[in-house]
Backbone as numpy.savetxt, mean C-alpha at the origin, in Angstrom:
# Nx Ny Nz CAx CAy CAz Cx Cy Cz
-50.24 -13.11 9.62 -49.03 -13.22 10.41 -47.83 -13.60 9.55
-48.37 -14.68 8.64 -46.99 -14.90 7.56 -46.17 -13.58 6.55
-47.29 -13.01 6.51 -47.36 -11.54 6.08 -46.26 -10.70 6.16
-46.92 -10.56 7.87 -45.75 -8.92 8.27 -44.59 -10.37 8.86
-44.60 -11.77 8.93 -43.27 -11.88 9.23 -41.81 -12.05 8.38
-42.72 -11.91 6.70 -42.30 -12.09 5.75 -41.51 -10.61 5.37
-42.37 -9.54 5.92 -42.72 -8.36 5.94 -41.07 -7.41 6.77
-41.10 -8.10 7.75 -40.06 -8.05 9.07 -38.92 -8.46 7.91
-38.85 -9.66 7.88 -37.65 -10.51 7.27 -36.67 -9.56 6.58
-37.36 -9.46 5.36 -37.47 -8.73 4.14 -36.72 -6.92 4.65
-37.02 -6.25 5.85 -36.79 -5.02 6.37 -35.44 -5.70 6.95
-35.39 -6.45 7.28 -34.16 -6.90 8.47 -33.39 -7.24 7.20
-33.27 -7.95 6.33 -32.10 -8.18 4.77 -31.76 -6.44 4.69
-32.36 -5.52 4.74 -32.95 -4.63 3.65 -31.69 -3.83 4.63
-31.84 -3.60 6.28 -31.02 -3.18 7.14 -29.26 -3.26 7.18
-29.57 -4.97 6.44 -27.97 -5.14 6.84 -27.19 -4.54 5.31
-28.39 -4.36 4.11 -27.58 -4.43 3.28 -27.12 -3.12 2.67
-27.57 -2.46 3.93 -27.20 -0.61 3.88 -26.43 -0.27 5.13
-25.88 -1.23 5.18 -24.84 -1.41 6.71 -23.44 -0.05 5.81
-23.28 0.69 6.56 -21.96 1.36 5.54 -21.06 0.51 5.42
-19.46 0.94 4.63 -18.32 0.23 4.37 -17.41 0.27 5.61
-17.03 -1.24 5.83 -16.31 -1.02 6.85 -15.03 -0.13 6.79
-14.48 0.12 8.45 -13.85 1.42 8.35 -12.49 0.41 9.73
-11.26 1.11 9.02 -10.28 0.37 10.34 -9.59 1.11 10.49
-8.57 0.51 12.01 -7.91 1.55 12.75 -6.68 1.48 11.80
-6.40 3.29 11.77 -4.92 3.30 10.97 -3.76 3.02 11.88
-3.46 1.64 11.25 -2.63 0.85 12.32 -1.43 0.10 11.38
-0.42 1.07 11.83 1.14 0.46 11.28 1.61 -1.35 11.55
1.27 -1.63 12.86 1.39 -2.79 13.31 1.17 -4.01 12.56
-0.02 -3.84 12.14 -1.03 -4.77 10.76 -0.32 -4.82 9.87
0.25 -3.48 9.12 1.34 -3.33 7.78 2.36 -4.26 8.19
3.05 -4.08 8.80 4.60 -4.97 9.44 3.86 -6.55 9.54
3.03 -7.21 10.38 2.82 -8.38 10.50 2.35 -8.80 8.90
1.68 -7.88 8.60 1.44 -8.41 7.11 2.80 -8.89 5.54
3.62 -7.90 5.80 5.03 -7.98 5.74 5.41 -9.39 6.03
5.60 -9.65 7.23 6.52 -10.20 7.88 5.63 -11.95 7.80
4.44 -11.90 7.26 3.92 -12.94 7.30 3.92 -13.50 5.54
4.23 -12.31 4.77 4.28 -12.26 3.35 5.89 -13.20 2.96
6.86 -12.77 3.79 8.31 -12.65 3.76 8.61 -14.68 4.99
7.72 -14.61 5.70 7.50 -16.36 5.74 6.78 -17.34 4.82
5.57 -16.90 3.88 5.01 -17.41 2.99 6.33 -17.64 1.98
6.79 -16.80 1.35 7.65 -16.88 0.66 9.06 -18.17 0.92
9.16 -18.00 1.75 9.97 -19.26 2.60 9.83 -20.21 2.60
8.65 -20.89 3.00 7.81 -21.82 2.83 7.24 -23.09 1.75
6.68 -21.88 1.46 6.07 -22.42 0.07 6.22 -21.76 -1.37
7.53 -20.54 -1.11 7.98 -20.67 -2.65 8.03 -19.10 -2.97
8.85 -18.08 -3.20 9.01 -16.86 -3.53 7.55 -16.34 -4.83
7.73 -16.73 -5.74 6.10 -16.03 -6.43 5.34 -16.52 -6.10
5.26 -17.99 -5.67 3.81 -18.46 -4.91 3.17 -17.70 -3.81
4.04 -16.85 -2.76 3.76 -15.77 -2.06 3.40 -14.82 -2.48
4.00 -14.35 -3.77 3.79 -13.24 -4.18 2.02 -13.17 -5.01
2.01 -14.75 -5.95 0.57 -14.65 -5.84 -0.42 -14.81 -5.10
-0.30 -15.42 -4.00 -1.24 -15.44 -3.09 -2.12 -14.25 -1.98
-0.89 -12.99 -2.43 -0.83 -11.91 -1.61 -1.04 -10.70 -2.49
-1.53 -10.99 -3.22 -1.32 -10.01 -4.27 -2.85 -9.92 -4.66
-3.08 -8.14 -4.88 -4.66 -7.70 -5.41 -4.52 -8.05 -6.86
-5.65 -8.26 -7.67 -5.90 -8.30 -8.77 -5.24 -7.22 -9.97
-5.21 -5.71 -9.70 -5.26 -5.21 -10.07 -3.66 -4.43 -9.59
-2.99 -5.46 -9.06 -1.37 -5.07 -8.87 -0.13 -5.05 -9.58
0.62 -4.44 -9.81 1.86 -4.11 -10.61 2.84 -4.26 -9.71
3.85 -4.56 -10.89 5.48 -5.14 -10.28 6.42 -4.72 -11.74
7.50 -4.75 -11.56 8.95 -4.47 -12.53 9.42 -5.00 -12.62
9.83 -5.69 -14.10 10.39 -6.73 -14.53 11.52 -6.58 -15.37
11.90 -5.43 -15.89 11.99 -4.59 -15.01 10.49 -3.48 -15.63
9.67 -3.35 -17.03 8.89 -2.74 -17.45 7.91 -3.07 -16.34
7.19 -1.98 -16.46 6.32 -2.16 -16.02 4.89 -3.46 -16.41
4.28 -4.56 -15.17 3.49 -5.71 -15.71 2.45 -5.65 -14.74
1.16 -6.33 -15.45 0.56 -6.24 -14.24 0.34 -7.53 -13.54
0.81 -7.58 -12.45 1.23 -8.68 -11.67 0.84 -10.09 -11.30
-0.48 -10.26 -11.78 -1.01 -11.53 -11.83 -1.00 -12.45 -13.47
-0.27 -11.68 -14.11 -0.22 -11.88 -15.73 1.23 -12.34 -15.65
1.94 -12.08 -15.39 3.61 -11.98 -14.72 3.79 -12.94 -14.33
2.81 -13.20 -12.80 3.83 -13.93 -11.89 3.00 -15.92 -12.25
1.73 -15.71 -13.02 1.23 -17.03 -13.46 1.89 -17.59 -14.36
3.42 -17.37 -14.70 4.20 -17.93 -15.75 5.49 -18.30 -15.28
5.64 -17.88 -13.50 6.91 -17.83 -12.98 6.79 -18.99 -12.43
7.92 -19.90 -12.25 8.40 -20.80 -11.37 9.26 -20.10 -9.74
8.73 -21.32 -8.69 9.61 -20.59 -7.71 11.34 -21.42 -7.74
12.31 -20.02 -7.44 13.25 -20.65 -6.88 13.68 -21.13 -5.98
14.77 -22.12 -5.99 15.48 -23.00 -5.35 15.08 -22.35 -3.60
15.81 -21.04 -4.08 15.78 -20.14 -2.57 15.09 -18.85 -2.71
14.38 -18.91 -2.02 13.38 -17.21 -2.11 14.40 -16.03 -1.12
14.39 -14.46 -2.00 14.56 -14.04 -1.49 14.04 -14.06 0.20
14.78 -13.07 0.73 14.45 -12.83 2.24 14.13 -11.05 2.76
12.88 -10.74 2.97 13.24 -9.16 3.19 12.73 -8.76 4.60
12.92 -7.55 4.84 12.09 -6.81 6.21 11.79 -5.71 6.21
10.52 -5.26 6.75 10.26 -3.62 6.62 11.13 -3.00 7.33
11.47 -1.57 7.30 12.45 -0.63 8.26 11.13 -0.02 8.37
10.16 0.44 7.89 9.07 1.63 8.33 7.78 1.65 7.43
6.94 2.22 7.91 5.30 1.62 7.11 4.81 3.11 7.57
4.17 3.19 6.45 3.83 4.64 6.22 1.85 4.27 5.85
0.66 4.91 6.74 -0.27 4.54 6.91 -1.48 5.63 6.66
-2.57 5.55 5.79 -3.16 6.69 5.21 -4.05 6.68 6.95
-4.72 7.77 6.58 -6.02 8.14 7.82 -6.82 7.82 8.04
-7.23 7.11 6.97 -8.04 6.13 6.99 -8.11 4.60 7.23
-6.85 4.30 6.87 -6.40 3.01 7.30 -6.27 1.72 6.51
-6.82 2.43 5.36 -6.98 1.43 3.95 -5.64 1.71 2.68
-4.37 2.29 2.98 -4.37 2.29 2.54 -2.61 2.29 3.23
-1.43 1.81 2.18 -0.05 1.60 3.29 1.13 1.70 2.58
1.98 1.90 2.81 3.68 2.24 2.06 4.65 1.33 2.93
5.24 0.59 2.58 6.56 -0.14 3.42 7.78 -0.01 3.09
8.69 0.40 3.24 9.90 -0.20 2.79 10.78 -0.49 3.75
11.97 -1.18 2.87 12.94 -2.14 3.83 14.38 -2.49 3.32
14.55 -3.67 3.51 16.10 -4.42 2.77 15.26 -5.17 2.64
16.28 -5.75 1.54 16.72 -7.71 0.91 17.52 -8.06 0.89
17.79 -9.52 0.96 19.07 -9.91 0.79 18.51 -11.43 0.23
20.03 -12.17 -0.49 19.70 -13.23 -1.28 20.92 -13.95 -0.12
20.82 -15.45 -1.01 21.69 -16.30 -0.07 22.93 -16.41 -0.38
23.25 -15.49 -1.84 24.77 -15.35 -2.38 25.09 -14.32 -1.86
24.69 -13.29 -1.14 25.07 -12.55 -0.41 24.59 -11.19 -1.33
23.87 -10.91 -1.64 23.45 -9.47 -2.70 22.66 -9.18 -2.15
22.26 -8.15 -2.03 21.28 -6.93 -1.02 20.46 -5.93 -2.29
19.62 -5.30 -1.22 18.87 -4.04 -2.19 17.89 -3.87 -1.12
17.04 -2.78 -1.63 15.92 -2.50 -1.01 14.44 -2.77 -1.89
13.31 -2.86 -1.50 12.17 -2.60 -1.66 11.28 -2.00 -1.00
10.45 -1.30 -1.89 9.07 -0.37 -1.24 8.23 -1.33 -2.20
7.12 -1.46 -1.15 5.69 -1.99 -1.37 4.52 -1.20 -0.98
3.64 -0.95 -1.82 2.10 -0.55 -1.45 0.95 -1.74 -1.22
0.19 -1.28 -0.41 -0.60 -2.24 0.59 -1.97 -1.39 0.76
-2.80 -2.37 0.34 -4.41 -1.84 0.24 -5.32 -3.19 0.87
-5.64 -2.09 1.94 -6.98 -4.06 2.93 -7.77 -3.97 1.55
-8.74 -5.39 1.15 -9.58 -5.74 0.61 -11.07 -5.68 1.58
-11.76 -5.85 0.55 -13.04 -5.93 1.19 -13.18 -6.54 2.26
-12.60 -7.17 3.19 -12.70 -8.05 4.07 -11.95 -7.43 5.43
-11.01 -7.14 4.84 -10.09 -6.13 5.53 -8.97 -6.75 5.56
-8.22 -7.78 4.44 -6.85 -8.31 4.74 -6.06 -7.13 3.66
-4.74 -7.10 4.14 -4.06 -6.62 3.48 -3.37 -7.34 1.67
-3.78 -6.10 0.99 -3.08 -7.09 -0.41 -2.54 -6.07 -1.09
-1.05 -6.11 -1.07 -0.27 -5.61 -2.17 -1.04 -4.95 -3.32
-0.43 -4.03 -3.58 -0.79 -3.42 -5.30 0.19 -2.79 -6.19
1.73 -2.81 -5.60 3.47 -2.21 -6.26 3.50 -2.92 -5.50
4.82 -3.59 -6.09 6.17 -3.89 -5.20 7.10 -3.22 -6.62
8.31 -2.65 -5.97 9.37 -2.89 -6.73 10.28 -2.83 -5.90
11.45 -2.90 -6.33 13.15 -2.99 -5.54 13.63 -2.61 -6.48
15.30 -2.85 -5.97 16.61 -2.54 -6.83 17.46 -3.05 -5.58
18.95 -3.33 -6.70 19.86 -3.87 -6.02 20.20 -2.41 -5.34
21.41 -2.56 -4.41 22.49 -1.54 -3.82 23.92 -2.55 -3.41
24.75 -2.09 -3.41 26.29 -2.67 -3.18 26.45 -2.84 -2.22
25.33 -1.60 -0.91 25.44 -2.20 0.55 24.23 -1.55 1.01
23.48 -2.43 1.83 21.72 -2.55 2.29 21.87 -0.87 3.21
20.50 -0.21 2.57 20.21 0.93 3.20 20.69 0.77 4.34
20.76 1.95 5.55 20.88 1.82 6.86 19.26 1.95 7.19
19.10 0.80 8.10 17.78 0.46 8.80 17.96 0.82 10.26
16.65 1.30 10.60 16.50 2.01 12.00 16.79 0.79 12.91
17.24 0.47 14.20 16.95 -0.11 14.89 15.71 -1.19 15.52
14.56 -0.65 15.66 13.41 -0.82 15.51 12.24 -0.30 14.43
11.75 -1.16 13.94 10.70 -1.02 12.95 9.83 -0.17 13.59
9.14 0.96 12.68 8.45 1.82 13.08 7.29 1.89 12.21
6.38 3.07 12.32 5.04 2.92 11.71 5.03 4.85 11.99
4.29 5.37 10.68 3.61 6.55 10.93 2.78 6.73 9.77
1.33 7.45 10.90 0.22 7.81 9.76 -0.07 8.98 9.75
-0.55 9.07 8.69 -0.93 10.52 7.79 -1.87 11.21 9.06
-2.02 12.28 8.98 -3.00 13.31 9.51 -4.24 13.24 9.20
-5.35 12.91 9.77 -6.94 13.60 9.16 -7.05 14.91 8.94
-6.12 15.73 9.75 -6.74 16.96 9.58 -6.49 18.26 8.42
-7.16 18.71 7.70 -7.24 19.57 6.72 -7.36 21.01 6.80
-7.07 22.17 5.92 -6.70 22.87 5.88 -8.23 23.59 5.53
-8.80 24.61 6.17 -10.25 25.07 5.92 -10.03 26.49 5.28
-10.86 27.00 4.83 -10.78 28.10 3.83 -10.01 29.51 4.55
-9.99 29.33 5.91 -9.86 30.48 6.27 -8.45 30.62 6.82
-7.81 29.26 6.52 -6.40 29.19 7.06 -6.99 28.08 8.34
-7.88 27.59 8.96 -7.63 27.02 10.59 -8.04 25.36 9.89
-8.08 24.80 10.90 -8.04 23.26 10.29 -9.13 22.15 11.03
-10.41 21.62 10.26 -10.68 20.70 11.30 -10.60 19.18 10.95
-11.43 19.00 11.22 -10.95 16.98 11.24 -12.40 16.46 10.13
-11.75 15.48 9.19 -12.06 15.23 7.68 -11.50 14.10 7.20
-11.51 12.72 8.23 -10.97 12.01 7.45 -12.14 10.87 6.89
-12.92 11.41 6.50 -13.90 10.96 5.15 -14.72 11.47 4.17
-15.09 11.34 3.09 -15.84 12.22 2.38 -15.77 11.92 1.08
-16.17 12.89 0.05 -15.81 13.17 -1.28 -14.08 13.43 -1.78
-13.95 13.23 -2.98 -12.25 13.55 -3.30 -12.57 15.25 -3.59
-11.31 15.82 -2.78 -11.54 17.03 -3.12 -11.63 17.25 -5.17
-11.94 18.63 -5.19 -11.42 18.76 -6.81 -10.42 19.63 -7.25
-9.68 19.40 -8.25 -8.64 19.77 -8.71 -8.57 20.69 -8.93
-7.39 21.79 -8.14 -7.21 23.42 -8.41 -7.97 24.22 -7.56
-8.75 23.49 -6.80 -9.51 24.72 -6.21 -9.28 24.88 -4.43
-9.18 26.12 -4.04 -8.21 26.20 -2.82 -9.06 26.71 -1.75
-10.29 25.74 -1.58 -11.28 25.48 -0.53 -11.27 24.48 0.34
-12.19 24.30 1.65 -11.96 23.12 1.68 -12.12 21.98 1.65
-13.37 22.21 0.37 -13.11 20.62 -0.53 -11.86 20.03 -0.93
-11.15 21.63 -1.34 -10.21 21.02 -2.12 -8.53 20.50 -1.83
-8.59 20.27 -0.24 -7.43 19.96 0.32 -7.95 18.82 1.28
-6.82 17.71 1.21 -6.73 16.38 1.47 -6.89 16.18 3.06
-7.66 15.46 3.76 -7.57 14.07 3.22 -9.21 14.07 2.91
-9.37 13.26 2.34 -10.67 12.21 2.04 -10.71 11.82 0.80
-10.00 10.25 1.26 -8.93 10.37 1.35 -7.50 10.18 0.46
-7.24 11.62 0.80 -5.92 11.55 -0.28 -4.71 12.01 0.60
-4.90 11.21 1.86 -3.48 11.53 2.48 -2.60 10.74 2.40
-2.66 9.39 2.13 -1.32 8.95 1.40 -1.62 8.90 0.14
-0.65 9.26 -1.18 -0.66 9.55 -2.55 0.88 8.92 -2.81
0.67 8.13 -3.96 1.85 7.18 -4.30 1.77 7.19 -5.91
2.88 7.29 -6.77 3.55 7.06 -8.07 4.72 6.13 -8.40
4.29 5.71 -9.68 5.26 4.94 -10.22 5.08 5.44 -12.01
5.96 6.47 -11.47 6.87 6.30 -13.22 7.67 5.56 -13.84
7.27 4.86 -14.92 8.11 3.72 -15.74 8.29 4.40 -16.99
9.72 4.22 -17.60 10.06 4.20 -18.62 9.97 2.92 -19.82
9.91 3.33 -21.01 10.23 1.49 -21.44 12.03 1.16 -21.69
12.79 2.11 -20.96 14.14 2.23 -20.79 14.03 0.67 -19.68
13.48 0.60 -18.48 13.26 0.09 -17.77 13.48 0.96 -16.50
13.82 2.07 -16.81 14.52 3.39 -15.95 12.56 3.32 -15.38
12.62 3.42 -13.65 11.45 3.63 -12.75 11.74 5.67 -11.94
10.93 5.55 -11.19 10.82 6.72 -10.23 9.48 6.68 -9.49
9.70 5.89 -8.21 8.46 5.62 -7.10 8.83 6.33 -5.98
7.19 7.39 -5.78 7.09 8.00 -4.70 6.12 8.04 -3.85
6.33 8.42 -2.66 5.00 8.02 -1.86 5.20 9.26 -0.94
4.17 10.22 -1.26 3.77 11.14 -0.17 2.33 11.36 0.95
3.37 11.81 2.19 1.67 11.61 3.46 1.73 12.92 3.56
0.25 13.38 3.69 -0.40 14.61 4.43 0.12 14.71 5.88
0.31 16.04 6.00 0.99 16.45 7.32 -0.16 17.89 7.91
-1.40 18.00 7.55 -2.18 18.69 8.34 -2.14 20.09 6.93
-1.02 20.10 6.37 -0.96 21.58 6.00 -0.88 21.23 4.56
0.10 20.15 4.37 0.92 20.07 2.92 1.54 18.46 2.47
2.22 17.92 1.67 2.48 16.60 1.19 3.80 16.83 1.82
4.23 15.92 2.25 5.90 15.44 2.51 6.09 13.60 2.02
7.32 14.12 1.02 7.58 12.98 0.27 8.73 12.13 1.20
7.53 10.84 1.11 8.10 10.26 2.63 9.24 8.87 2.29
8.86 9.05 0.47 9.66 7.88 -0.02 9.85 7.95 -1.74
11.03 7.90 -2.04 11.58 8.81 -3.07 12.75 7.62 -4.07
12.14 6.33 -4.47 12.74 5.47 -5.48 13.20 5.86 -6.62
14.55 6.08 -7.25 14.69 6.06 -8.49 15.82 4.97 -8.94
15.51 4.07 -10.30 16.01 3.19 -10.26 16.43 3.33 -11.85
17.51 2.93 -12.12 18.14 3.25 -13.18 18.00 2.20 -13.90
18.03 2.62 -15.73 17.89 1.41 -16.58 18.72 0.28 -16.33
18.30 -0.74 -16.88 19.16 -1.89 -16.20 20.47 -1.72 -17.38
21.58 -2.47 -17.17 23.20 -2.07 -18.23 22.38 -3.15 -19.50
22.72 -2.88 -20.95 22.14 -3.66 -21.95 23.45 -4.74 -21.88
């Protein structure tokens, strides 16, 4: 009896530990509170202290070169006054793991700019940064009224021209115009950051729209004046 209950045990570990990867709803809402709970941390208890606490391992920021962000920000002190920002719109893969924000800033001397941030849940499923960058502007983007949210499409483009639903799988492969080889799984949100060592950037973030990429966010930020 100690046997098969040892036997049982042992099958029941064996069950959970082939449980698949969890999977969440692609939900804009989460992006914004996550935001907006990032942008009170900061308040609180200190502009990079937020920024490290919220931040994946394996995240980048502009200093203006490109750094990778936990190397960076373990040398920063916080200031007096932390910036202040807000999303205008959050851009959300099909899967749900994966997020684009941008917004305004503003400081307490009165200087503005914008930032776009990328946002990836962790194993657990909290949201953690992996880009941020900004830039100043002379006067804050125009922001929508209400904060909004939109996600990418599951659905893909099948060999014969018609389309069915695919939002998991293998990465398609490169060049080939089957339908392995068209997005998502998932590659419906796709994001870049070109850095110069000018300090000159160019961040983009494009979502799948069923057929094709539409570039949903289009940063270029000029060397800083020497």
């Amino acid at each position: 009896m100690k046997v098969r209950a040892a036997l049982l045990l042992a099958g029941a570990f064996a069950l959970v530990g082939a449980r698949p990867p969890m999977r969440f709803q692609p939900d804009p809402s989460s992006v914004i509170a996550a935001e907006m709970a990032f942008n009170r941390l900061a308040q609180e208890k200190g502009q990079w202290t937020a920024f490290r606490e919220t931040s994946a391992e394996d995240a980048v920021m502009f200093v203006p070169q490109r750094v990778l962000a936990k190397d960076w920000l373990r040398k920063q002190v916080d200031p007096p006054a932390s910036v202040q920002w807000s999303p205008s719109i959050v851009y959300v893969s099909c899967n749900g793991n994966l997020a684009a924000s941008t917004g305004n800033w503003k400081r307490l001397d009165g200087s503005t700019g914008y930032f776009t941030t990328m946002w990836r849940r962790d194993k657990k499923g909290a949201w953690k940064w992996i880009m941020d960058h900004g830039d100043k502007l002379t006067s804050p983007r125009e922001a929508p009224e209400y904060l909004s949210g939109k996600v990418a499409t599951c659905k893909r483009r099948g060999p014969d021209g018609g389309q069915d639903m695919a939002p998991h799988g293998s990465a398609p492969a490169s060049g080939a115009r089957d339908r392995r080889a068209l997005p998502p799984a998932d590659e419906s949100l796709l994001w870049s950051a070109d850095a110069a060592t000018d300090g000159s950037r160019h961040v983009t973030v494009r979502m799948w729209n069923g057929t094709d990429y539409e570039t949903v966010i289009d940063d270029r930020v000029e060397a800083p004046e020497s």
